[in-house]
N, C-alpha and C positions, 0 to 999 in steps of 0.2 A: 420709893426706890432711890437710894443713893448711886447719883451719878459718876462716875472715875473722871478727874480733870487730868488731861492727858495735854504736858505742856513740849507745844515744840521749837526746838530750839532753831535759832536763827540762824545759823549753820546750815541747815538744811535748804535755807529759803533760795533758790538759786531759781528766781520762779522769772520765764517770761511766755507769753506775756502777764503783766501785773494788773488785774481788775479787782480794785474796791468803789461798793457804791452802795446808797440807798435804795433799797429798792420800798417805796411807797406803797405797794398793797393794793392799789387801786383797781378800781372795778370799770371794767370795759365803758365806755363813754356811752350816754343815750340821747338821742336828738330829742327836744322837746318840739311840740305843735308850734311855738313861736319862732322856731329856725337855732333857737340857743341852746349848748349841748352842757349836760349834767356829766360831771366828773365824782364819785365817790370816791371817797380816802378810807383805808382801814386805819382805827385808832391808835396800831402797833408796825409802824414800820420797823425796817432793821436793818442792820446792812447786810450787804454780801457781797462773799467774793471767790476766787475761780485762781489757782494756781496751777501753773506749770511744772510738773516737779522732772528735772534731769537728774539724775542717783547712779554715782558710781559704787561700786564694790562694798565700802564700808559705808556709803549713806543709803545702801538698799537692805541693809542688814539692821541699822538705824529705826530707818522709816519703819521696814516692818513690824519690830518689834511695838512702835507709837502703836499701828494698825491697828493688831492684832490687843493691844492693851486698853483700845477704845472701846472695841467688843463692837466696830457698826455703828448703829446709829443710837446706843446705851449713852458712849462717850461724850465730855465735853472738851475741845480743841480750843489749849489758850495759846493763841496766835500771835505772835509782832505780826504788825501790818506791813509789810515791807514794801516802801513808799518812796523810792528816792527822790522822784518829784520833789515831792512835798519836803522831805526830810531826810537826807544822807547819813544814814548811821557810820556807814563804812567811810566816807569820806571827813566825820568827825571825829573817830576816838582810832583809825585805822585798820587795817586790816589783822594786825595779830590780837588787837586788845576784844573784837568782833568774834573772830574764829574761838579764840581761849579765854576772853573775860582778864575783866581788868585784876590785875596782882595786889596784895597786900602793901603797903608802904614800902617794907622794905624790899621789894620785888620778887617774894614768892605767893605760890598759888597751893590750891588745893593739894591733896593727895593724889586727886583723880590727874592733876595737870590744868586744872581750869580755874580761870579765879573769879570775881564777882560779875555778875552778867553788868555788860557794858549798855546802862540807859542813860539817857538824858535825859533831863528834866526841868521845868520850870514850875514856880510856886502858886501858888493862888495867891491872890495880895489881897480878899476879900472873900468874904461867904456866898455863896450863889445853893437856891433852891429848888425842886426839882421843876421843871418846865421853864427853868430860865432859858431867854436864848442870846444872854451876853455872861460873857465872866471875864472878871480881871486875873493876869499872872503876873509876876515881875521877874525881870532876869537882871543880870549885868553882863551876861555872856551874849554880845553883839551876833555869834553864830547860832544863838539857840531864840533868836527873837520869831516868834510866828508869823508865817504868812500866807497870805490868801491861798488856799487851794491844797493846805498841809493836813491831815488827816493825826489826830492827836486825839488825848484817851482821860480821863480820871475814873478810878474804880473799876478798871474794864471794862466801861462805859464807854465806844470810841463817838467822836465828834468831829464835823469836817468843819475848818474854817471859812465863814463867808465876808468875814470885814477884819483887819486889825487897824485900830487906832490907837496911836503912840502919844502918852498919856504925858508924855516928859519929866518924869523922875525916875526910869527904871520899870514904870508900868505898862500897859498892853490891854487897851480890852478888846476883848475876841468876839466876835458875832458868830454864831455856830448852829450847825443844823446835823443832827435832829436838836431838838434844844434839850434839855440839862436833864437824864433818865434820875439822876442819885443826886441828891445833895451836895455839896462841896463845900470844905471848910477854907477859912482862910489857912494857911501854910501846909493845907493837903499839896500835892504833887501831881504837875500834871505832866505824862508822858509825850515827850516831842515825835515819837515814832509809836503809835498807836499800838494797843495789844486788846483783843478782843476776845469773847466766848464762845468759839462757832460749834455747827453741831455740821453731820454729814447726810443726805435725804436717802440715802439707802446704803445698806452693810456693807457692799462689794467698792465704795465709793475710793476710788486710790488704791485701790491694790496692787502691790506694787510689781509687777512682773519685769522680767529680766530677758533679756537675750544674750546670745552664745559670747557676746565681748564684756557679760557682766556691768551690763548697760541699761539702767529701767526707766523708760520714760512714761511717767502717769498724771494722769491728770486729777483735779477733786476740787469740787465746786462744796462752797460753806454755806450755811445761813445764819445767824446770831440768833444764840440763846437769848431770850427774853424772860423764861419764868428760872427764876436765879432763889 
């Protein structure tokens, strides 16, 4: 069965509170006869995470529409991780280039009014294989250098950083957990503000209801697609 990829736009994200994590898989702890206690891992962790959604008028008409095109739990939800901890979209390309997407050179946009979605990025400066849990990038953009605790993505693969070490020439290697699901080439592109594959654990998950001031506040909890 082909799944619909239903992408939502960062418009929408007006999310608090903001929960991204791993969640491990792990199996309840068991004491052994010796006093030391056994912890199991599943071999597929993933992340997840839980947004807040407040939707006025035209983003309850929006949302719905994503809803109702995901068809439940059919669909898959390609997410920006909206992270500003970790990484300020709004506070690096602004507020109109976020809302409407970056213009054409010579400052027009689509037809719709929207121009190219506003991402950052930095490069791979080397190949990294899957289960790696280091990879190099290089930037020359001092606001796009990664740092500890930034949640960032290749392939819609997302990755949390746990070490950056500044390589001094422009390079960066990043320590990363979960470590490396996909491949990476050298001058593949690694997303500064993470976008994921999440799915929804039952059909009614976000629906978006409204009250009498055209005001919907819904909640909807993800888990990440893994068989891709």
């Amino acid at each position: 069965m082909n799944r619909p990829t239903i992408t939502i736009p960062f418009s929408l994200l007006k999310a608090t509170p903001i929960e991204w994590d791993i969640d491990w898989r792990g199996q309840p702890p068991s004491d052994r006869t010796d006093g030391s206690t056994q912890v199991v891992f599943n071999a597929f962790p993933r992340w997840v995470g839980s947004l807040d959604l407040r939707l006025t008028r035209d983003f309850v008409r929006h949302w719905r529409a994503l809803h109702w095109a995901a068809q439940g739990r059919v669909g898959i939800y390609q997410i920006p991780m909206f992270d500003p901890v970790g990484f300020d979209q709004v506070g690096y390309f602004g507020k109109s280039y976020v809302r409407s997407g970056v213009p054409f050179s010579s400052g027009q946009r689509f037809s719709s009014g929207y121009g190219f979605a506003a991402n950052a990025t930095v490069e791979a400066s080397a190949p990294a294989s899957i289960g790696a849990s280091e990879i190099t990038v290089k930037t020359t953009d001092a606001d796009l250098v990664p740092r500890v605790g930034q949640i960032m993505n290749a392939n819609d693969w997302p990755m949390g950083i746990t070490s950056v070490t500044d390589n001094g020439d422009d390079t960066y290697t990043l320590g990363i957990q979960m470590p490396l699901r996909a491949a990476i080439s050298s001058g593949d592109l690694v997303r500064c503000m993470a976008r994921g594959l999440f799915e929804v654990a039952n059909d009614r998950e976000g629906s978006p209801v409204y009250d009498i001031r055209k005001l919907s506040e819904t909640s909807i909890t993800f888990r990440e697609v893994l068989s891709r």
